[in-house]
C-alpha positions in Angstrom: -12.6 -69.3 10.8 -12.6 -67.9 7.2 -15.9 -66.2 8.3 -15.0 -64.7 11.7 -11.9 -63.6 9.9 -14.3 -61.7 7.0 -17.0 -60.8 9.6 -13.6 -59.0 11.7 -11.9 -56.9 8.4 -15.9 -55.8 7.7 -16.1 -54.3 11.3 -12.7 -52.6 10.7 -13.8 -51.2 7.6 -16.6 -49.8 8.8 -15.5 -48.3 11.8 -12.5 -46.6 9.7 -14.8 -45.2 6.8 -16.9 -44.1 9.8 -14.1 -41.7 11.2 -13.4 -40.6 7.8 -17.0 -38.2 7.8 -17.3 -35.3 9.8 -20.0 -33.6 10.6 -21.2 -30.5 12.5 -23.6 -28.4 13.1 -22.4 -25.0 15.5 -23.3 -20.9 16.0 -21.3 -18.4 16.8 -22.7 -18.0 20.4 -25.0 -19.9 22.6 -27.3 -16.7 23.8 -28.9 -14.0 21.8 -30.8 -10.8 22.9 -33.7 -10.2 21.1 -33.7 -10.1 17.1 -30.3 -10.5 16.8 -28.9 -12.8 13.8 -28.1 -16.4 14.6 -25.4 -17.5 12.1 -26.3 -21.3 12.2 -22.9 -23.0 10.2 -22.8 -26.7 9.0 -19.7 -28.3 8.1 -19.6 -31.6 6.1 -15.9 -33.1 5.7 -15.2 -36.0 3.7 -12.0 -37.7 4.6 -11.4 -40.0 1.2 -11.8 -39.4 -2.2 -14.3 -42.8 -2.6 -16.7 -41.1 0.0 -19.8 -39.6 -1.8 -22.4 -37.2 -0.2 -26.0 -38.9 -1.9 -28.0 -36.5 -0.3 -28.4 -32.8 0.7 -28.7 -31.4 4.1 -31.6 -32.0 6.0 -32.3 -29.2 8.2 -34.2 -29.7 11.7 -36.9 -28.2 12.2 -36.7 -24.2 11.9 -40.3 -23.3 12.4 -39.3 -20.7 15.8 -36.8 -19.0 13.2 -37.6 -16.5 9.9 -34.6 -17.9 7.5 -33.5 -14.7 6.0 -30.3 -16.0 4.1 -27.9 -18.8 2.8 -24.6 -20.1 1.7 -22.7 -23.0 0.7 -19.1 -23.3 -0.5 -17.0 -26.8 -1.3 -13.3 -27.0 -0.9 -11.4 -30.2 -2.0 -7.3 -30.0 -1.7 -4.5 -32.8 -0.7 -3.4 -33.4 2.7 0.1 -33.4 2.7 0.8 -35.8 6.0 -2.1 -38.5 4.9 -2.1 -37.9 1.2 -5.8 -38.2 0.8 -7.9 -36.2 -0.5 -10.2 -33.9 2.1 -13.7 -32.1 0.6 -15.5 -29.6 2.8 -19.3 -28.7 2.5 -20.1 -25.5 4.4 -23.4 -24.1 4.7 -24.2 -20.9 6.5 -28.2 -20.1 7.3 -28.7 -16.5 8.8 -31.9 -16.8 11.2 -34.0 -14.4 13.4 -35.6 -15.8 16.5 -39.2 -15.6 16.5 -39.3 -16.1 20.3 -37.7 -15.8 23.0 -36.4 -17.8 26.0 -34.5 -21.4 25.3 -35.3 -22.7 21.7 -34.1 -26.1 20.4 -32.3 -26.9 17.3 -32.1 -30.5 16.0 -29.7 -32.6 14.2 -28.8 -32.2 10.6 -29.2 -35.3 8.7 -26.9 -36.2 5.4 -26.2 -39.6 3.8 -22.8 -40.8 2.5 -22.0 -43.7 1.1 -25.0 -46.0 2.0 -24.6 -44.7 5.0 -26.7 -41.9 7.1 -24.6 -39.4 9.6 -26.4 -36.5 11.6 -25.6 -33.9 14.6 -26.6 -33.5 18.3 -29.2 -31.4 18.8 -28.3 -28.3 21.3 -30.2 -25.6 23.3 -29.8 -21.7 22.5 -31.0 -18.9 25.0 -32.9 -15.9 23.3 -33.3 -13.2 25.8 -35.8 -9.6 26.0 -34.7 -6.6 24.8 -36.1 -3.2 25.3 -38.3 -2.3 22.3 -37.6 1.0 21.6 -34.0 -0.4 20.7 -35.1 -3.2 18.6 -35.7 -1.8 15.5 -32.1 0.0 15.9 -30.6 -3.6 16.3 -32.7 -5.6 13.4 -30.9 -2.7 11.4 -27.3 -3.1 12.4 -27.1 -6.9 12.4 -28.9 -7.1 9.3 -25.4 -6.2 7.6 -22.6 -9.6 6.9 -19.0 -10.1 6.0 -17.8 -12.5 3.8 -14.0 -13.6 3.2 -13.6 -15.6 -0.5 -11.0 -17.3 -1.4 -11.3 -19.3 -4.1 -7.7 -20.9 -4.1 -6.9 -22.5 -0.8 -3.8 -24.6 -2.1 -0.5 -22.6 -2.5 3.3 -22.3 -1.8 4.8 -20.3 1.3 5.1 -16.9 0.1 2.9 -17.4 -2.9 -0.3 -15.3 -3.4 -3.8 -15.7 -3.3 -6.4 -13.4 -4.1 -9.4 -12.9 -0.9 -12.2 -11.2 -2.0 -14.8 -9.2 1.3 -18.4 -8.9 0.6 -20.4 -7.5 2.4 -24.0 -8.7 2.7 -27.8 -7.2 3.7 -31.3 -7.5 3.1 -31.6 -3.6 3.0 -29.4 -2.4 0.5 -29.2 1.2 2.5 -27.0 -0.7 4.9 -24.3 -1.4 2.2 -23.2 2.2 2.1 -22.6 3.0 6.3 -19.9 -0.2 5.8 -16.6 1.6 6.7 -13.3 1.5 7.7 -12.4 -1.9 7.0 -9.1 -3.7 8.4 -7.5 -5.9 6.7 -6.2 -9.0 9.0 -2.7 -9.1 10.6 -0.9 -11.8 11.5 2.8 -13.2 12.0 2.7 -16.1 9.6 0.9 -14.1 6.6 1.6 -10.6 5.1 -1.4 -9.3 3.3 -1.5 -6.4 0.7 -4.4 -4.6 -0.4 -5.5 -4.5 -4.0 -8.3 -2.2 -3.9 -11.1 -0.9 -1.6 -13.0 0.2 -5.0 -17.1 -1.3 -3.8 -18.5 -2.9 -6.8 -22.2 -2.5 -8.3 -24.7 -3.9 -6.2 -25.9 -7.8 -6.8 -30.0 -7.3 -5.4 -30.4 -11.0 -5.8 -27.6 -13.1 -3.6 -28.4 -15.8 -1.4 -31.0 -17.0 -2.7 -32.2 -14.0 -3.4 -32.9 -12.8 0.1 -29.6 -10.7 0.0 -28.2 -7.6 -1.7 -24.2 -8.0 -1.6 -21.4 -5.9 -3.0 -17.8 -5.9 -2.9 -16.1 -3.8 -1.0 -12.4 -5.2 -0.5 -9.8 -7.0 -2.7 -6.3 -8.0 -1.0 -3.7 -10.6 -1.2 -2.4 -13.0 1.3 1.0 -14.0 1.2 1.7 -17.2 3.7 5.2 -17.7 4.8 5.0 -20.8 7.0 4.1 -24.2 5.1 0.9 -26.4 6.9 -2.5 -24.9 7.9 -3.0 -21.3 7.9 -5.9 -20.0 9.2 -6.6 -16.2 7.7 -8.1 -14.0 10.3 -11.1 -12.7 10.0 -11.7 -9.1 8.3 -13.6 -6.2 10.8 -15.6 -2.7 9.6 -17.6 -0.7 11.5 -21.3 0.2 10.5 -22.0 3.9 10.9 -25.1 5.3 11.7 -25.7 9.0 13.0 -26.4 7.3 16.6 -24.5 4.1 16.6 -21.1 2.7 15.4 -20.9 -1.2 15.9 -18.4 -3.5 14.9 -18.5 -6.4 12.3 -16.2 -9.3 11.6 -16.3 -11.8 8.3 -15.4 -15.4 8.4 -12.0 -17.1 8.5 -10.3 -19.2 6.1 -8.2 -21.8 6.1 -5.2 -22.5 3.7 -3.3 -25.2 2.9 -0.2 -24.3 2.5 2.4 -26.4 0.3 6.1 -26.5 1.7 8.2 -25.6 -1.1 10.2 -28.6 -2.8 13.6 -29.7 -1.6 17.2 -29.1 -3.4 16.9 -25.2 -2.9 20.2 -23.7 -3.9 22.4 -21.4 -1.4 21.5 -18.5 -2.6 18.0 -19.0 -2.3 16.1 -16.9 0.3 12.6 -16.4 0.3 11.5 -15.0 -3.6 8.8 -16.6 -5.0 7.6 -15.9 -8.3 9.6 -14.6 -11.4 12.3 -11.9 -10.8 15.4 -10.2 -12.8 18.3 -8.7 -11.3 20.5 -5.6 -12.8 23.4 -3.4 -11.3 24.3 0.1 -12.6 26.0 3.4 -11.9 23.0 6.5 -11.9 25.7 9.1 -12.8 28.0 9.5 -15.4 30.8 11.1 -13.5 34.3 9.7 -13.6 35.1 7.5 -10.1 37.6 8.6 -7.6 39.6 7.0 -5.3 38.3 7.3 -1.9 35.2 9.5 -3.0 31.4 7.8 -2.5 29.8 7.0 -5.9 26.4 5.7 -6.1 25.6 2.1 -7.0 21.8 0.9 -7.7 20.7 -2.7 -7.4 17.5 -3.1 -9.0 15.1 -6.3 -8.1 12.3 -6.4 -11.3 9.5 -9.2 -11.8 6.3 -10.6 -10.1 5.7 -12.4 -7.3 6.4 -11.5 -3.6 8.3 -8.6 -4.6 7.5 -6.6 -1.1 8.3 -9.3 0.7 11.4 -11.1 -0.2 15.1 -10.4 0.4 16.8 -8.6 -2.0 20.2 -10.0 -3.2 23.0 -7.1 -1.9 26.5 -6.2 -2.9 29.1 -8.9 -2.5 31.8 -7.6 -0.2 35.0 -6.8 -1.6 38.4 -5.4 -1.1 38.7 -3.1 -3.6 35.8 -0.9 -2.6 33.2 -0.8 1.1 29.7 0.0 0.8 27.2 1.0 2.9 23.3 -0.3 3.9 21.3 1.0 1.3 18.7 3.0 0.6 15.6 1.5 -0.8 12.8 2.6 -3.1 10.2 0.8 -4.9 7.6 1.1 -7.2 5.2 -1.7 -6.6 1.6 -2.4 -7.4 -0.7 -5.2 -7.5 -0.2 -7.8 -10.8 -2.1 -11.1 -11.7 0.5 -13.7 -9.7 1.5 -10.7 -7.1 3.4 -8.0 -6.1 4.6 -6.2 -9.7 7.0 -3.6 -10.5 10.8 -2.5 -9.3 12.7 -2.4 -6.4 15.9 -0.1 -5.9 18.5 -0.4 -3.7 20.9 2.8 -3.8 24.5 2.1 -2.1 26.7 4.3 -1.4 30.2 2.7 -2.3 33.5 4.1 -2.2 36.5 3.0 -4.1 39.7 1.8 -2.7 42.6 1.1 -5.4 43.1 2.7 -9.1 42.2 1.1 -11.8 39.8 -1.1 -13.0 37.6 -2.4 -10.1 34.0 -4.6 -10.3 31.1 -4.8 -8.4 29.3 -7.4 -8.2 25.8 -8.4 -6.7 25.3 -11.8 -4.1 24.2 -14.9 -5.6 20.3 -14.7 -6.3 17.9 -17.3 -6.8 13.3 -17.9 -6.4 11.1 -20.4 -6.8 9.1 -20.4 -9.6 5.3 -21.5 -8.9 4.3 -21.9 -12.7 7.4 -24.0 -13.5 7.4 -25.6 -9.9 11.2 -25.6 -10.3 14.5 -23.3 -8.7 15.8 -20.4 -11.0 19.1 -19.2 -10.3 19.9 -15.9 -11.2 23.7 -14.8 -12.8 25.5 -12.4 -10.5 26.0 -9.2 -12.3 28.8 -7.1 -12.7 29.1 -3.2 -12.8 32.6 -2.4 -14.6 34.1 0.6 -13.9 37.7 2.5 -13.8 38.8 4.7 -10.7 40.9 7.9 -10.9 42.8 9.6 -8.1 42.0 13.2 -7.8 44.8 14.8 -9.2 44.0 12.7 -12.6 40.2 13.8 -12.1 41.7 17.7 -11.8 44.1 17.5 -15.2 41.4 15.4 -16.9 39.0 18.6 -16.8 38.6 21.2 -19.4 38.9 24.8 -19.1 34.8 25.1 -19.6 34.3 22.1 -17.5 36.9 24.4 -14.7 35.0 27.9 -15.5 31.4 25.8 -15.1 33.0 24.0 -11.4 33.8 27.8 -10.0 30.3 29.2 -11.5 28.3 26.6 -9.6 30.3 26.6 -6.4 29.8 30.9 -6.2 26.0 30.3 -6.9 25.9 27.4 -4.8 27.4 29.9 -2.0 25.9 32.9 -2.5 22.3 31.6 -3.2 19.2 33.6 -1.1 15.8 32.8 -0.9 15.0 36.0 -3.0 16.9 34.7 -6.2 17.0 31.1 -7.0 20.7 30.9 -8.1 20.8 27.0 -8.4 18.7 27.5 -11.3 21.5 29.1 -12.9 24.2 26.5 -12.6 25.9 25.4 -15.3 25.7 21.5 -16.4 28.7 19.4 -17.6 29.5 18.8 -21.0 31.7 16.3 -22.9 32.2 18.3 -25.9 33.1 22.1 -26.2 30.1 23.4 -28.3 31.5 26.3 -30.7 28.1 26.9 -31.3 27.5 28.4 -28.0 30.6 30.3 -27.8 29.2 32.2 -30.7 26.4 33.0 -29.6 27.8 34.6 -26.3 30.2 36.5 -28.2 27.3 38.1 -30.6 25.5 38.6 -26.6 28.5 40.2 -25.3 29.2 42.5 -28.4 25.6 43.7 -28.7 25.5 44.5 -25.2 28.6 46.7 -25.3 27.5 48.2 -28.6 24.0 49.1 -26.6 26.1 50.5 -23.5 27.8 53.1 -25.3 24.6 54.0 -26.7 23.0 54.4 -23.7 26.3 56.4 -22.5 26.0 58.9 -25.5 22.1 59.6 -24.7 22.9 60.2 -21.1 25.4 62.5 -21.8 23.4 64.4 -24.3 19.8 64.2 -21.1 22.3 65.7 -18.8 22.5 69.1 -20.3 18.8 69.8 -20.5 17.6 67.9 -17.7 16.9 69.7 -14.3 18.9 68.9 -11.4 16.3 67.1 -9.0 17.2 65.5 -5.4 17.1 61.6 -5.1 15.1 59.8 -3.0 16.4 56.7 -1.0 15.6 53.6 -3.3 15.7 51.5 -0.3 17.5 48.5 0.7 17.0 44.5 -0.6 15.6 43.5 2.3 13.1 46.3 2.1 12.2 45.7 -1.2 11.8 42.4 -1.0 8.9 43.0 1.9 7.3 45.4 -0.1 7.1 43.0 -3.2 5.8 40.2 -0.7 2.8 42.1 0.7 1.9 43.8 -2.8 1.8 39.6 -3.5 0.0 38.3 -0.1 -2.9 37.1 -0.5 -5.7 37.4 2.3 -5.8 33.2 3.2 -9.0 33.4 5.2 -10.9 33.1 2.3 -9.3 29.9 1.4 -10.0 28.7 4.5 -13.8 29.6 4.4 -13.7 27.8 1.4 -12.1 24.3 2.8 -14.6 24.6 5.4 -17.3 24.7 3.0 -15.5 22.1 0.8 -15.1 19.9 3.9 -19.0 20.5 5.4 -19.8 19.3 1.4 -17.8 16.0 1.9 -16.2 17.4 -1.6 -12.8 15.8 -1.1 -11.1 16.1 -4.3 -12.0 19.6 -4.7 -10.9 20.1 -1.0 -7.4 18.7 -1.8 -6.7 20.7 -5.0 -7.4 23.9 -3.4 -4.9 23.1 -0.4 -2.5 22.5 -3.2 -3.9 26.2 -4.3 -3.1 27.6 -1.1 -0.1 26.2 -0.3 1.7 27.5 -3.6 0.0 30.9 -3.0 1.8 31.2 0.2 5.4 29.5 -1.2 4.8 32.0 -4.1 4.9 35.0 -1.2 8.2 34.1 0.1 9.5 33.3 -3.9 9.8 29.6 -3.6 9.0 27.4 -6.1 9.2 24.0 -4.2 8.1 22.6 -0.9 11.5 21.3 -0.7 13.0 24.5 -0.6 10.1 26.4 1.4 11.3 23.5 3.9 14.5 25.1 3.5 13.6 28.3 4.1 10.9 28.4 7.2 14.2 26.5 9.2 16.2 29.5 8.1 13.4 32.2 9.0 10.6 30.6 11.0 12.5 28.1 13.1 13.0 24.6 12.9 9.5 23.9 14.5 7.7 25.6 12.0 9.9 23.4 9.3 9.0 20.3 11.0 5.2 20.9 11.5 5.0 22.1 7.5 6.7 18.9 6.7 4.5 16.7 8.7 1.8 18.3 7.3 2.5 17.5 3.9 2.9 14.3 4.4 -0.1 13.8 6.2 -2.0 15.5 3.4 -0.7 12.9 0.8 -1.8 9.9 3.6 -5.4 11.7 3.7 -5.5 12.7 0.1 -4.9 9.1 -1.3 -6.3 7.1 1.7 -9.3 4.6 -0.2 -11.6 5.6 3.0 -11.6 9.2 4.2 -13.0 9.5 7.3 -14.7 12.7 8.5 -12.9 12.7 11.7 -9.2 12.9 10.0 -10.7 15.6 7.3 -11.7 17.7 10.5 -8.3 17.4 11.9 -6.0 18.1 9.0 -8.5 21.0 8.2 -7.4 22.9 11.7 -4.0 21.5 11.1 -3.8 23.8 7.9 -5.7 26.5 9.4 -3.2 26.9 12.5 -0.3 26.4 10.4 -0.4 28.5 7.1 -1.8 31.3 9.8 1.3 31.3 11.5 3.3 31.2 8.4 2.0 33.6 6.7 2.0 36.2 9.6 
């Protein structure tokens, strides 16, 4: 009984540490036309961390194929449901048919444990092509995509770094890789890194392969469990063909974050500081705005995460806020500042305090909750009569002087340049130095009195001519200034034929103060201003655009020739009618 009992647990055994090794042997599609690439992937998964693989992979027989690359990667993490310990083995072999019609593959063969495991064998279907296109397609499929990610196991809303490669026999193929897209998908966010390609390694894959990089990004997951990251497209770009290419996907394993969260935690992960303060000095009235800024500093998913707000109150209401940020890539994640700019408006005198929500993250390092103090802004309301008497003379005389230039300004004179900023302290200083202005000039008046008194009587009487009004002399000052714009334009064309980008930007930036500078504006923000005062709103609207979409061309990591083309006749139509 002892022995059937023995002879039962060593048949359950086996058939259990049986089901605990995977392995497969796929390609991407079952039928092929011609010489296209067969991506032929194994996967080995080990289920158990007492399972060892004793011997390679032995590959069927691959005589009717020319092997023309390879790849292996091993991940290992924890599976959180089983708590065992799963390792993957992939290989990838990149083959080219040497025949066509219905070619076999075998099994793979790999032993484990004492034990040997291999894969069906399956039929593929290569079909004829026309020959005169073969060549072309040997060429365009000759050209991979690669997704790295070295760590697989993180927290929800943790990064990790992905790396895309790109991969070819002929390293000519590297440089028509173009417009890559980065995946998209509801339970990830990705950011980009950089798109900057690397140096060329002539020897990957066994050294059948040039590679570079061409792609650095971060994933964020925000769901706990499997993730699978899509895979990454680009387009190859020859003068007669564009085709498409994808890369590989990658799973992650994705650790819920730890239990015990405190209310005020949201969704920050990483390491993060919180601070509260007033941008302006200016005394606070009662029922006036004044503006607030909640700043968010630190590392992690900065980009991604609620930001902690303004805890209502009934001393003051605020409204949704404005935000700004200044964010770029770190060594964790997202690094930099966030600003939130609220608009809040006082309700009682006195001493009032505002104070930001409750705010806590997740540290990854620490594996532990931080909360985060609320902090306080402290500040003392006036009403407006107490705002009025509190006011000097000077600070009075500078309030009048800035409304009349405020009023009066044209686009001929810049008066806001003239307006007079607020002091705390009466400088004496100054005062003396106007009063020295302001006697010189009178001293110099009565000069100039004396000496045209003394012309008068032996100068000849001579009629005046008409000097003209503003508005005339203004034109005549703007088209001694215009300047003839077509040859800028000839120039961007040639720029642009030239592929000479960075020189084609700075002389639009050229251009477009030379024609500002004709109409006596020193900023776009003003010319804005002015072409909705004088050209018409459209004109305002399509100048705006434009700038804008100069910026999105000018700092885009892959220019394309089509959008160059476009913004080229977008500037040409435009500046022509503005400078009619």
């Amino acid at each position: 009984m002892k022995q059937k009992l023995i002879y039962i647990l060593l048949l359950f055994t086996s058939i259990i540490s049986y089901g605990q090794v995977n392995l497969s042997l796929e390609t991407d599609k079952s039928e092929y036309n011609g010489r296209d690439i067969i991506n032929l992937t194994i996967v080995l998964e080990l289920n158990g961390g007492d399972l060892e693989q004793q011997s390679v992979f032995q590959l069927p027989d691959l005589s009717k194929f020319t092997i023309i690359g390879s790849g292996s990667v091993t991940n290992s993490f924890m599976d959180p449901v089983t708590n065992t310990v799963i390792t993957e083995k992939i290989t990838r072999l990149a083959l080219e048919p040497k025949k066509k019609g219905k070619i076999r593959i075998g099994s793979v063969l790999v032993t484990v444990s004492n034990k040997i495991y291999k894969t069906e064998p399956f039929e593929i279907v290569v079909k004829d092509i026309d020959k005169k296109s073969s060549v072309h397609a040997a060429a365009q499929n000759d050209v991979f995509l690669n997704m790295e990610i070295e760590d697989r196991e993180v927290y929800q809303n943790q990064p990790t770094i992905a790396v895309l490669k790109v991969y070819s026999r002929n390293m000519d193929n590297l440089r028509k890789v173009k417009n890559i897209q980065l995946p998209e998908q509801g339970n990830l966010n990705v950011h980009p890194v950089h798109f900057r390609k690397s140096e060329i390694d002539p020897s990957d894959m066994g050294g059948n392969m040039a590679s570079q990089v061409i792609a650095v990004f971060m994933v964020f997951p925000n769901e706990a469990g499997y993730v699978e990251v899509p895979a990454v497209s680009a387009s190859v770009n020859t003068l007669a063909h564009k085709n498409k290419i994808l890369s590989n996907k990658v799973r992650l394993n994705v650790k819920k974050l730890p239990e015990g969260s405190p209310e005020s935690f949201k969704n920050a992960v990483g390491n993060f500081k919180v601070d509260i303060y007033c941008p302006t000095k200016e005394k606070a009235e009662v029922k006036k705005p004044m503006h607030v800024v909640v700043k968010v500093s630190g590392e992690g998913n900065l980009s991604d995460m609620k930001l902690p707000g303004i805890e209502a109150s009934p001393d003051y209401e605020f409204f949704n806020p404005k935000i700004t940020s200044k964010v770029y890539p770190g060594k964790v994640g997202m690094k930099g500042e966030i600003f939130a700019n609220y608009i809040v408006i006082p309700k009682k005198l006195g001493t009032i305090s505002i104070k930001t929500e409750d705010f806590s993250f997740f540290d990854p390092g620490k594996k532990e909750y931080v909360e985060v103090p609320s902090e306080y802004l402290t500040t003392h309301t006036f009403s407006h009569e107490q705002v009025l008497e509190s006011r000097t003379t000077v600070e009075k005389v500078n309030e009048y002087t800035n409304n009349f230039l405020e009023t009066v300004n044209t686009p001929v004179l810049k008066t806001n340049s003239f307006k007079v900023k607020e002091k705390n302290k009466f400088n004496w200083n100054v005062l003396f130095v106007n009063a020295v202005i302001l006697l010189s000039l009178l001293v110099a008046y009565l000069l100039f009195r004396n000496w045209q008194k003394k012309r008068s009587l032996v100068t000849k009487t001579t009629s005046s001519e008409s000097l003209g009004s503003v508005a005339e002399t203004e034109e005549e000052i703007r088209t001694m200034l215009k300047t003839d714009i077509t040859d800028y334009f000839n120039y961007l064309k040639n720029l642009k034929e030239n592929n000479d980008h960075a020189k084609f930007f700075e002389t639009v930036e050229e251009l477009d103060a030379e024609v500002r500078n004709q109409y006596f504006q020193s900023s776009s923000k003003d010319f804005i201003q002015f072409l909705e005062n004088y050209k018409g709103s459209h004109i305002a609207e399509e100048y705006r655009k434009l700038s804008q979409k100069i910026q999105v061309e000018k700092y885009a990591p892959v220019k394309s020739e089509e959008g160059i083309d476009e913004l080229f006749n977008t500037i040409v139509n435009l500046y022509s009618s503005i400078s009619k």
